[in-house]
C-alpha positions as CSV (number, residue, x, y, z in Angstrom):
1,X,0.0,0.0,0.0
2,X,1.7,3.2,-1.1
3,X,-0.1,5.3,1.1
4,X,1.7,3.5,4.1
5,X,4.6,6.0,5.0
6,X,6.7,5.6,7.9
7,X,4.2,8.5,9.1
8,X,0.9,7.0,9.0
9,X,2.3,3.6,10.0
10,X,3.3,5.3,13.5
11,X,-0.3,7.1,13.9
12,X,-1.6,3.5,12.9
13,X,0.5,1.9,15.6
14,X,-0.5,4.6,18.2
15,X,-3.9,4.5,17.4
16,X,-4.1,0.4,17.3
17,X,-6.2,-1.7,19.8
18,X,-4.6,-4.7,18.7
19,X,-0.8,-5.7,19.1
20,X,1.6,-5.1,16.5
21,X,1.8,-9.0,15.4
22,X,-2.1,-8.5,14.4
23,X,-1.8,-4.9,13.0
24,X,0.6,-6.5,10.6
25,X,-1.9,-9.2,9.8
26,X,-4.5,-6.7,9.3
27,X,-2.0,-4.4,6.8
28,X,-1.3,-6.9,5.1
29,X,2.8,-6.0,6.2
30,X,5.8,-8.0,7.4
31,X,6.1,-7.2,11.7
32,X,9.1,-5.7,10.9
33,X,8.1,-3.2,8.5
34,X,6.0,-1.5,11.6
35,X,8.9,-1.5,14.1
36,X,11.1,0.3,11.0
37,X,8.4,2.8,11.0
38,X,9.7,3.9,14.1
39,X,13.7,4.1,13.2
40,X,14.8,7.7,14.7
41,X,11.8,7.7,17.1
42,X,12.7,5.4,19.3
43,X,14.0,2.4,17.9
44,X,17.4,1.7,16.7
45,X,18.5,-0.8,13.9
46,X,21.0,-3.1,15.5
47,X,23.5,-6.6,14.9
48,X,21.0,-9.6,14.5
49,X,24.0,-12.3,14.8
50,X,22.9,-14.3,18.4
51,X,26.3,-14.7,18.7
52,X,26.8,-10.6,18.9
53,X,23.2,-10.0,20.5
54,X,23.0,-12.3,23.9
55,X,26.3,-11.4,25.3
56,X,24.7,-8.1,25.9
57,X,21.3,-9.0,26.3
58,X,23.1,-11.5,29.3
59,X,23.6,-8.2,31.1
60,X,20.4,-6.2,31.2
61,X,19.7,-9.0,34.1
62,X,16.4,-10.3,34.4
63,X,14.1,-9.9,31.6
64,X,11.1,-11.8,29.8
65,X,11.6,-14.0,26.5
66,X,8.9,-14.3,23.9
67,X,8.6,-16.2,21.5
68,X,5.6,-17.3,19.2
69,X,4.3,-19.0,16.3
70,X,0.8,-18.4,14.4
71,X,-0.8,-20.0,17.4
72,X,0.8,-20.0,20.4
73,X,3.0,-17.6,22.2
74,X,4.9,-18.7,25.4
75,X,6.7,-15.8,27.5
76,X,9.5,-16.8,30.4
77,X,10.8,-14.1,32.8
78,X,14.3,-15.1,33.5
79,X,17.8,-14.0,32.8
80,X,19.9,-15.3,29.7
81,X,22.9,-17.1,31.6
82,X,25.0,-20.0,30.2
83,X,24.9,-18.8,26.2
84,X,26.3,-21.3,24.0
85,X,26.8,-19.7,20.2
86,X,27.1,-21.9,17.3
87,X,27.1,-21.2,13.4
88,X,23.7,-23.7,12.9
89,X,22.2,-23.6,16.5
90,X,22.9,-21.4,19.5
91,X,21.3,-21.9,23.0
92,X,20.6,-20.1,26.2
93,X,20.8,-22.9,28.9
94,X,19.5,-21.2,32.1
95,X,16.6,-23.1,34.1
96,X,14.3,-20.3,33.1
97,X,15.1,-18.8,29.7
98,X,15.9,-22.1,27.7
99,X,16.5,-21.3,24.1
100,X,17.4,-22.9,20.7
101,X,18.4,-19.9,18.2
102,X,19.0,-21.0,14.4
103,X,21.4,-17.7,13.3
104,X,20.6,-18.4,9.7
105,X,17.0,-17.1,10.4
106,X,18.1,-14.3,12.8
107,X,18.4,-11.1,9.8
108,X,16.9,-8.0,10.8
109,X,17.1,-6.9,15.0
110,X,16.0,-3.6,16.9
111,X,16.7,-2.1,20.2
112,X,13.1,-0.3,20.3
113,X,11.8,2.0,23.2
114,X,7.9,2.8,23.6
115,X,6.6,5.7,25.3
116,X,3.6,4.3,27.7
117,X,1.2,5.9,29.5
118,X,3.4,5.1,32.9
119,X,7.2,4.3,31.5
120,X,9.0,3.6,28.7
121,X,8.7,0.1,27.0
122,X,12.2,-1.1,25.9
123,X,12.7,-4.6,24.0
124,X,15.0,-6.1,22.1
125,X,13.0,-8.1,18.6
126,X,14.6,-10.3,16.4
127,X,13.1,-11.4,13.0
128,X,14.0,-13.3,10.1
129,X,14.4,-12.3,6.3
130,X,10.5,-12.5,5.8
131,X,9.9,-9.2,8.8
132,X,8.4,-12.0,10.9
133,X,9.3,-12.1,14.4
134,X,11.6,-15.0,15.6
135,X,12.3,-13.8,19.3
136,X,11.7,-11.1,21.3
137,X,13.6,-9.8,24.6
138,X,11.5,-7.3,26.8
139,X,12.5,-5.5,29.7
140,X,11.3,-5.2,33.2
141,X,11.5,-2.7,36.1
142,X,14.5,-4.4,37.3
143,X,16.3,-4.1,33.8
144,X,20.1,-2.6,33.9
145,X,19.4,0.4,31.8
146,X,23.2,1.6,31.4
147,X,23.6,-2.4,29.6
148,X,20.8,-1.2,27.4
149,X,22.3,1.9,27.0
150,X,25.4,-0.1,26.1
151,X,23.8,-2.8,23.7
152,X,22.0,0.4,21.8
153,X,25.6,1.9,20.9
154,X,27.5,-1.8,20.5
155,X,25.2,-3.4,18.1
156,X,24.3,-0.1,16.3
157,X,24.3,-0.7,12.3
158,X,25.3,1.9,10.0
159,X,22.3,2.9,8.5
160,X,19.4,3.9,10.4
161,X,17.2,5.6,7.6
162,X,16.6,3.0,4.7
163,X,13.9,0.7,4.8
164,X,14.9,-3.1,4.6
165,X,13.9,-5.6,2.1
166,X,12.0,-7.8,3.3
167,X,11.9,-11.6,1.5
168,X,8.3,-13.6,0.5
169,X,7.5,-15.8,3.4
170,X,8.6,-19.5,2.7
171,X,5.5,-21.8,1.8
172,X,4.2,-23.9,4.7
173,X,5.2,-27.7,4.1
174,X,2.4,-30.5,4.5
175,X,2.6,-33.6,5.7
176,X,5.2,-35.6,4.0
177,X,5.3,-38.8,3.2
178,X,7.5,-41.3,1.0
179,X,5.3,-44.7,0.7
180,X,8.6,-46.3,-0.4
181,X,10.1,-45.7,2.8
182,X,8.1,-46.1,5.1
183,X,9.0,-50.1,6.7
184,X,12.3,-48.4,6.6
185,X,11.3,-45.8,8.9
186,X,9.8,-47.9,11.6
187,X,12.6,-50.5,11.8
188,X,15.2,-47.1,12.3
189,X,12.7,-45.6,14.8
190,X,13.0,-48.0,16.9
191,X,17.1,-48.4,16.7
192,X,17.4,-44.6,18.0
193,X,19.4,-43.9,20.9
194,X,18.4,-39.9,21.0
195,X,15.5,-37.8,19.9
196,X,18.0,-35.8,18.3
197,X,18.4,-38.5,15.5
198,X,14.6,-37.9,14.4
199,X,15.3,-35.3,12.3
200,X,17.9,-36.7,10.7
201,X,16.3,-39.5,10.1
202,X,12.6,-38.5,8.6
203,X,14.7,-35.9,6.2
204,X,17.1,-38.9,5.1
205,X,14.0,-40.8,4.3
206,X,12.3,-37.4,2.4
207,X,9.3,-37.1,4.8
208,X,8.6,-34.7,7.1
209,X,7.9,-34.9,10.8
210,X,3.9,-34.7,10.5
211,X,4.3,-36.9,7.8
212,X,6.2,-39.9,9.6
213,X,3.7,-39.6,12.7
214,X,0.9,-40.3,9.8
215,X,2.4,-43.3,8.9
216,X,4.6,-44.6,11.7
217,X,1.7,-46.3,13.6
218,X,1.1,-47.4,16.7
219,X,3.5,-47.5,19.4
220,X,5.5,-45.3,17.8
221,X,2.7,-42.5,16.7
222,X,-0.7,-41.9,18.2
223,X,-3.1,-39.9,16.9
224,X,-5.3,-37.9,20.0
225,X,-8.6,-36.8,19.6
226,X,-8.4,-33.1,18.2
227,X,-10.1,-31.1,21.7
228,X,-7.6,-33.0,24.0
229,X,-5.2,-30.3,24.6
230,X,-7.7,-28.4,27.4
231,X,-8.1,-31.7,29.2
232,X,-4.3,-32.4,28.8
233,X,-3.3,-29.1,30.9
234,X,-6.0,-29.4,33.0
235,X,-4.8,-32.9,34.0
236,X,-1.1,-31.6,33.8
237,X,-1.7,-29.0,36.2
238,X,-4.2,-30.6,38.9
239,X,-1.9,-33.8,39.1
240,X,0.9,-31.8,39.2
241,X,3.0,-33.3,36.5
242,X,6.4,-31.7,35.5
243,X,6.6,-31.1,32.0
244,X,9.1,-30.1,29.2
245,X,7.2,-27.7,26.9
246,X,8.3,-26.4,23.8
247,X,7.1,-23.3,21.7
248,X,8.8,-22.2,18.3
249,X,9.1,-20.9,14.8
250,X,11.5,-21.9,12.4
251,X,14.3,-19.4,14.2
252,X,13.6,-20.5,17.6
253,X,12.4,-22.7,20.3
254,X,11.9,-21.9,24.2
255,X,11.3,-23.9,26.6
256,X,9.4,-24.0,29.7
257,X,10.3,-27.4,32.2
258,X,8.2,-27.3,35.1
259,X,4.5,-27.3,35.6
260,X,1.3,-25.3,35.9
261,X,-0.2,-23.7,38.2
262,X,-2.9,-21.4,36.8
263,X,-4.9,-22.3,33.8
264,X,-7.4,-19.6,32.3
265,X,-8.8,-20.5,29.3
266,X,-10.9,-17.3,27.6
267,X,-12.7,-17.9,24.4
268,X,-10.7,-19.6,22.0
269,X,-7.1,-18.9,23.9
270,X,-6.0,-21.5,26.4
271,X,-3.8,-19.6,28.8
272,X,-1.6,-20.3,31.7
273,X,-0.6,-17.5,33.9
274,X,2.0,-18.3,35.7
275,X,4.5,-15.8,37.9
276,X,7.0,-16.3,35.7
277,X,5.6,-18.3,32.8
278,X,3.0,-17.6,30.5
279,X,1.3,-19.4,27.7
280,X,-1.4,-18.0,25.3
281,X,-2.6,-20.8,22.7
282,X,-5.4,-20.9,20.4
283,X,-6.9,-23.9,20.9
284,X,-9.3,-23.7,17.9
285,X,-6.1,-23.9,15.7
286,X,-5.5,-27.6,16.2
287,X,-6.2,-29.5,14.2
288,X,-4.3,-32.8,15.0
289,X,-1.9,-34.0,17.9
290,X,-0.2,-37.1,18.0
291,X,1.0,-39.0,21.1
292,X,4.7,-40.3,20.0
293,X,7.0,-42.7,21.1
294,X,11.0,-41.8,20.7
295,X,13.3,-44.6,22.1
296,X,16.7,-42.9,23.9
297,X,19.6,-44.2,25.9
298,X,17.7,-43.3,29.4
299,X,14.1,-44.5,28.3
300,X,11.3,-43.6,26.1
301,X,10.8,-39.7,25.4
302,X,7.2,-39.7,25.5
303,X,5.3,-36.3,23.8
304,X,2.2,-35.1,22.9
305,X,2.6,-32.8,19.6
306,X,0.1,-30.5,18.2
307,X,-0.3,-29.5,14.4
308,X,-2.2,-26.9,12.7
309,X,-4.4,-27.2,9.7
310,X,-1.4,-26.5,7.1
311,X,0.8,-29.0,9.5
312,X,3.1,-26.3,11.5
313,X,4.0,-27.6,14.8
314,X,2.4,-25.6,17.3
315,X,3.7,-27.0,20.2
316,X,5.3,-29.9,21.4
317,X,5.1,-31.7,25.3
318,X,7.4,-34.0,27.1
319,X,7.6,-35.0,30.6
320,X,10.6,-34.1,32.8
321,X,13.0,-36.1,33.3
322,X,13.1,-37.8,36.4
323,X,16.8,-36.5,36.9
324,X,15.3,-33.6,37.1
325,X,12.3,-34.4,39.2
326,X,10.1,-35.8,36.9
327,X,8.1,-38.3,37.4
328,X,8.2,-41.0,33.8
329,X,5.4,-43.3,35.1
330,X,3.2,-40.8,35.8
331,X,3.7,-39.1,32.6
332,X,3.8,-42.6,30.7
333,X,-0.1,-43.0,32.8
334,X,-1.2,-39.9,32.1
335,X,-0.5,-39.5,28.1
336,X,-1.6,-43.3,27.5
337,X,-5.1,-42.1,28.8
338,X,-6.3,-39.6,26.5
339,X,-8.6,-40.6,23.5
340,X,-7.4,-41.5,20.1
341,X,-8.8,-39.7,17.4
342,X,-9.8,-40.4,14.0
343,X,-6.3,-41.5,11.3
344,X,-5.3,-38.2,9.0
């Protein structure tokens, strides 16, 4: 849309009811672009590399991570201790803010402050080469502002006045499946030692991981009746089950490991509201989970893994381990429980 300047896209931001992932929806307009808007009014253009960004971001002490995909969003309050940088994966190993960062996907990053009614909003926002948003860093009252005063200047890029451009958003895979394959897959299944090997395996065998589950069968894939995921909190929560939850996009993956304690569901959004956890999913996105069956070196890795209607992984759900305080059984009970649901 022509008419969208940098100047009317900052009255449209100010004037917006909705947040900025939606406004973007609505205009038809990459995330990104809208935060660009702002370039010289409060945001600054700055070093997307992980390996540059979480050193600093390590010392603005505690903040809350976000990160989201089309359906769920989780947020963690935490400080990002032990960073691990890597040129295909990076991670953030504290007990709270657990991360995986793929740095290929990390392209376009702002240091942006928000005037509010009350304070100033400052976060850090990470996207990939599409404008869409791969992780964001906001932070609290606590926040060392001289460290964000020091990531602004550090990470500063050259050019603060030109828009980006932004790439077309990669198509959305299906399920995959190679019917030539597919003995093959179950006999390596069952030979793997980590669930690390998964991937590895289902893109040696050119399938996909929505599409193995389809055709895997039963022990090794499950499919769950499509409404389970209310009862499966609920359940989670009120038997107090320690869990390993994981929420991502194609740039990254945080974790939560722990359990819940506060579930609010409110119209189609399934939330849990935690002190220092949060989760906001749309439960009327789902449109198929699977209960699956990975064999490892300690025991099975038991999940239950959640798929929209395109087949993007919304979310996927482990139970802890019980090195650290998990309870297997329990979990192993709990997930054999809930109702199958019709084969894809």
């Amino acid at each position: 849309m022509n008419d969208l300047t940098p100047a009317r896209l900052r009255e449209l931001k100010r004037d917006a009811t909705v947040r900025p992932y939606d406004l973007a929806v609505q205009l038809g307009l990459p995330e990104a672009a809208l935060v660009e808007a702002d370039l010289g009014y409060g945001v600054t253009r700055i070093e997307a590399a992980p390996g540059r960004l979480i050193p600093e971001v390590t010392k603005l002490g505690e903040v809350m991570a976000l990160t989201r995909n089309r359906s769920c969003v989780i947020e963690k309050i935490g400080t990002y201790n032990d960073f691990h940088d890597g040129e295909h994966a990076a991670m953030t190993l504290d007990d709270e803010i657990d991360l995986r960062m793929f740095p290929r996907h990390c392209v376009h990053a702002y240091a942006v402050e928000t005037e509010g009614e009350n304070a100033t909003r400052r976060s850090v926002q990470i996207f990939d080469a599409a404008g869409d948003a791969v992780h964001k860093i906001h932070l609290r009252e606590g926040s060392d502002l001289s460290a964000w005063q020091n990531l602004r200047d550090a990470l500063a890029l050259p050019d603060q006045e030109n828009p980006s451009e932004f790439t077309a958003r990669a198509e959305i895979q299906g399920a995959r499946i190679n019917e030539d394959r597919i003995q093959m897959l179950r006999d390596e299944w069952v030979k793997m030692t980590d669930t690390h090997q998964f991937n590895t395996l289902v893109h040696r065998l050119k399938m996909n991981r929505l599409g193995a589950y389809r055709v895997a069968g039963a022990p090794l894939a499950r499919q769950l009746a499509a409404d389970t995921v209310p009862s499966l909190l609920e359940r989670i929560m009120t038997e107090g089950h320690k869990i390993m939850l994981f929420v991502g996009n194609a740039g990254c993956i945080e974790i939560h490991s722990g359990g819940i304690h506060s579930l609010k569901p409110m119209g189609p959004w399934l939330n849990v509201l935690d002190e220092r956890f949060n989760l906001h999913l749309r439960a009327d996105h789902i449109a198929e989970i699977w209960l699956v069956d990975k064999p490892t070196k300690r025991g099975p890795a038991i999940s239950v893994e959640a798929f929209d209607a395109e087949g993007s992984l919304i979310f996927q759900c482990f139970g802890m381990r019980p090195e650290k305080g998990g309870d297997a059984d329990a979990w192993a009970d709990l997930v054999a429980s809930l109702p199958s649901g019709e084969a894809a």
